[in-house]
C-alpha positions in Angstrom: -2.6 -3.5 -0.9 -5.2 -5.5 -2.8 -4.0 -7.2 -5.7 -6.0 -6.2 -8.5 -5.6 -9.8 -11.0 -4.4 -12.1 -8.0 -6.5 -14.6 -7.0 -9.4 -14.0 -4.8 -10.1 -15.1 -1.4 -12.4 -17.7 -2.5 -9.6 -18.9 -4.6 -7.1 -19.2 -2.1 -9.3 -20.7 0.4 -10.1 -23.6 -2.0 -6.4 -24.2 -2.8 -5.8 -24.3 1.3 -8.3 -26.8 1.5 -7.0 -28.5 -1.5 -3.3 -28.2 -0.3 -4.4 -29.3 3.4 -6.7 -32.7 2.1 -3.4 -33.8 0.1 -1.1 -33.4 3.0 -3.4 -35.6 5.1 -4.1 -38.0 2.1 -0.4 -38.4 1.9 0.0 -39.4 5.6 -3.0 -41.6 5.6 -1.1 -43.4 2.4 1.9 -43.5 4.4 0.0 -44.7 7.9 -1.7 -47.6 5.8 1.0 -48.8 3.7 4.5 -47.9 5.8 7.2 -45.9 4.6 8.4 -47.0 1.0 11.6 -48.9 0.9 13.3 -47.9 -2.0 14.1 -44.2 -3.0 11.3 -44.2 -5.7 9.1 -44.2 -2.7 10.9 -41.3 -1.3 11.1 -39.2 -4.4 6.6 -39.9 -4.8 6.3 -39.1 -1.2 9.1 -36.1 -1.0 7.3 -34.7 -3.8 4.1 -34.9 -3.1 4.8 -33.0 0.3 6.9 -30.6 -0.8 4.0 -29.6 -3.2 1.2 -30.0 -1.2 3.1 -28.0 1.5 4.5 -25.4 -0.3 0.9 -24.7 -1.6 -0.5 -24.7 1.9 2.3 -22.2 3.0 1.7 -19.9 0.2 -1.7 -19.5 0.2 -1.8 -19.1 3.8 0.9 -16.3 3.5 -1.8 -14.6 1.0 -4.5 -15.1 3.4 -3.1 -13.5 6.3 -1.3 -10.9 4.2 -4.5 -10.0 2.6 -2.8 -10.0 -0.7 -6.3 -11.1 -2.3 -8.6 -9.4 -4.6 
């Protein structure tokens, strides 16, 4: 079943490339500078994966789901 005002698969092929360049931006920060030392280094970088991979996973559920108009 289509969804009629979801995003279209356009849409969620931008936000999986999006989602996808942060993860590895996130790695290369990590591979250049080491893993942080104090927990505010943890909280950027736990963040920052959790929401680039959370939006990687969801739009990659939509894509194979077809739930796209």
């Amino acid at each position: 079943m289509t969804n009629k005002h979801g995003p279209t698969r356009s849409d969620l092929i931008f936000r999986l490339c999006f989602s996808l360049a942060g993860l590895v931006m996130v790695c290369a920060a990590l591979l250049y500078r080491g893993l942080p030392t104090g927990p505010g280094g943890w909280e950027a970088i736990g963040i920052a994966v959790l929401f680039f991979g959370g939006t990687c996973g969801w739009t990659l559920w939509k894509l194979l789901k077809g739930d796209h108009s």
